[in-house]
C-alpha positions in Angstrom: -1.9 -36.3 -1.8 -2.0 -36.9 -5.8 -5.9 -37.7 -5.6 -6.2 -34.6 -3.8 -5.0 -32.7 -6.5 -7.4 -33.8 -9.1 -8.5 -31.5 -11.7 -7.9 -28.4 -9.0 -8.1 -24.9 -11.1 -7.3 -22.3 -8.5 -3.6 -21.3 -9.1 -3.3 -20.9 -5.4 -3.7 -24.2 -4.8 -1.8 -25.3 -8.1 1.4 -23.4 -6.8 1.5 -25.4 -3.6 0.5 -28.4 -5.4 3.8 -28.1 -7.7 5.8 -27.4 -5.0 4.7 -30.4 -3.0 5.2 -32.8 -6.2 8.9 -31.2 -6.7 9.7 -31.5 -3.0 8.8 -35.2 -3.3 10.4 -35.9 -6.4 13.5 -34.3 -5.4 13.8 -36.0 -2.0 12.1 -39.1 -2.4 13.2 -40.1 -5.5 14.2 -43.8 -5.3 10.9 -44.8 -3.2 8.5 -42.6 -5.7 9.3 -45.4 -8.2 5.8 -47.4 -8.3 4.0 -43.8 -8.4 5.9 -42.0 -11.2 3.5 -42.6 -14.3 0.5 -41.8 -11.6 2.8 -38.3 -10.8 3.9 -37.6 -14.5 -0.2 -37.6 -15.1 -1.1 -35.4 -12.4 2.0 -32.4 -13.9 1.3 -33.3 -17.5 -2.4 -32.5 -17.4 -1.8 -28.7 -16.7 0.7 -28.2 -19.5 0.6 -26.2 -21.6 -0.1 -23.5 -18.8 -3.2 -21.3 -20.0 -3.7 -18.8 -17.0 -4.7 -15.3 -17.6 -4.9 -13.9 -14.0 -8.0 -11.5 -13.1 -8.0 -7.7 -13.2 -6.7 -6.0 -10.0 -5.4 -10.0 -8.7 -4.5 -9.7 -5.2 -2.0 -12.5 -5.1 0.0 -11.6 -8.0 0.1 -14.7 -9.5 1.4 -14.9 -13.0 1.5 -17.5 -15.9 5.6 -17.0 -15.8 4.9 -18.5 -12.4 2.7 -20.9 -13.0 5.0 -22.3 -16.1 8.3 -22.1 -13.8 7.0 -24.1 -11.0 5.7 -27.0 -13.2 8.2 -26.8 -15.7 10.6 -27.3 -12.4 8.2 -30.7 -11.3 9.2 -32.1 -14.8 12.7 -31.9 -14.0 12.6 -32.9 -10.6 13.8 -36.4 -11.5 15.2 -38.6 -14.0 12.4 -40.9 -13.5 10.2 -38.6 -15.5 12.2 -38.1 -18.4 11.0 -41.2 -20.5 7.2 -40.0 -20.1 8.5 -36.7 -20.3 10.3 -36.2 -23.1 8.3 -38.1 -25.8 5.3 -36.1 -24.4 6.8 -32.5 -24.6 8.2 -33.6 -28.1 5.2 -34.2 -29.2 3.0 -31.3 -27.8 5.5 -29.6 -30.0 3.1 -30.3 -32.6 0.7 -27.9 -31.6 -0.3 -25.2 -33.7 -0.4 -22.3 -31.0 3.0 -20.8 -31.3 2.9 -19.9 -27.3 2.5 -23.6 -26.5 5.3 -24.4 -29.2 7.9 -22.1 -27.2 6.9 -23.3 -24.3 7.3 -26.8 -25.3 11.0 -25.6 -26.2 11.5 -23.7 -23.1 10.7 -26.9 -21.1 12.9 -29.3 -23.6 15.9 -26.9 -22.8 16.1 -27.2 -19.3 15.6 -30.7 -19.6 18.6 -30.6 -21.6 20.1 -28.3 -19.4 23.4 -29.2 -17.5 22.3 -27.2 -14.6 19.5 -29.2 -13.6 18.1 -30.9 -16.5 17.8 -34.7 -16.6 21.5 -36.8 -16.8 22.7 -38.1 -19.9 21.7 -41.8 -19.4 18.1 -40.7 -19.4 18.5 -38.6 -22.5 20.5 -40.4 -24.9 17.5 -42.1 -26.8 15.9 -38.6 -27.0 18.8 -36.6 -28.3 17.7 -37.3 -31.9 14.2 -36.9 -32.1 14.6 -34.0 -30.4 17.2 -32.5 -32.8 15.2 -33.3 -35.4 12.1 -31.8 -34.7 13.8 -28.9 -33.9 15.6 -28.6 -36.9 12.0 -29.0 -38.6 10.9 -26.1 -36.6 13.4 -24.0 -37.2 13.2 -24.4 -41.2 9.3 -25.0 -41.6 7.7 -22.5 -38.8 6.6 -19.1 -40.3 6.2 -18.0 -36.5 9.6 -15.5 -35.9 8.8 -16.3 -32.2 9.7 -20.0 -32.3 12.6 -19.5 -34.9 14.1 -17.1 -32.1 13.5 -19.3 -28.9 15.6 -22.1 -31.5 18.8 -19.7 -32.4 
């Protein structure tokens, strides 16, 4: 399945595609343990989500979409989290202010009590990612990012 999803574009595809990878994640869990950096490639290649649908677009897919579904694959399970993490934090360095919010909508829910990653798969992160939050909050002239922060 994860070959088959190779560099595919059409969001059709990509929606069924992330809700495969969550279902497998989220019930396979303990025997997805030799595949996980092969997985955590396959959803961290389409992030940031850059998907402007087509004029009059029949199937009504959005970007929100897109983002939630994905951003759902990288909380699927704890055994993404220490790819995960480092990676979001440090696509935080972007300059585009829509991939920086992103980056920080995806860093709360995996911080998030209600389905974020547990604690033990965290701890190490906790800093860093206080940190460069902090930084963002201070240094960023972008009202946008200060806001998703507060």
């Amino acid at each position: 399945m994860l070959a088959a999803v190779d560099e595919e574009k059409d969001p059709r595809n990509l929606l069924i595609t992330y809700d495969l990878i969550y279902m497998i994640l989220k019930r396979y869990s303990v025997a997805i343990g030799p595949f996980v950096d092969e997985i955590f490639d396959k959803i961290s290649c389409y992030f940031p989500i850059n998907f402007t649908p087509p004029k009059n677009d029949k199937h009504m897919i959005t970007p929100t979409l897109l983002k939630g579904k994905l951003a759902r694959c990288f909380t699927a399970s704890n055994l993404l989290a220490k790819q995960a993490i480092p990676f979001i934090l440090d696509k935080m360095s972007a300059t585009q202010v829509e991939t920086k919010i992103e980056c920080m909508e995806l860093l709360q829910a995996m911080f998030s009590q209600d389905g974020g990653y547990e604690w033990a798969s965290l701890e190490k992160h906790v800093a860093p990612a206080v940190s460069l939050m902090i930084a963002e909050y201070f240094n960023s002239p972008e009202e946008g990012c200060q806001r998703k922060i507060a």
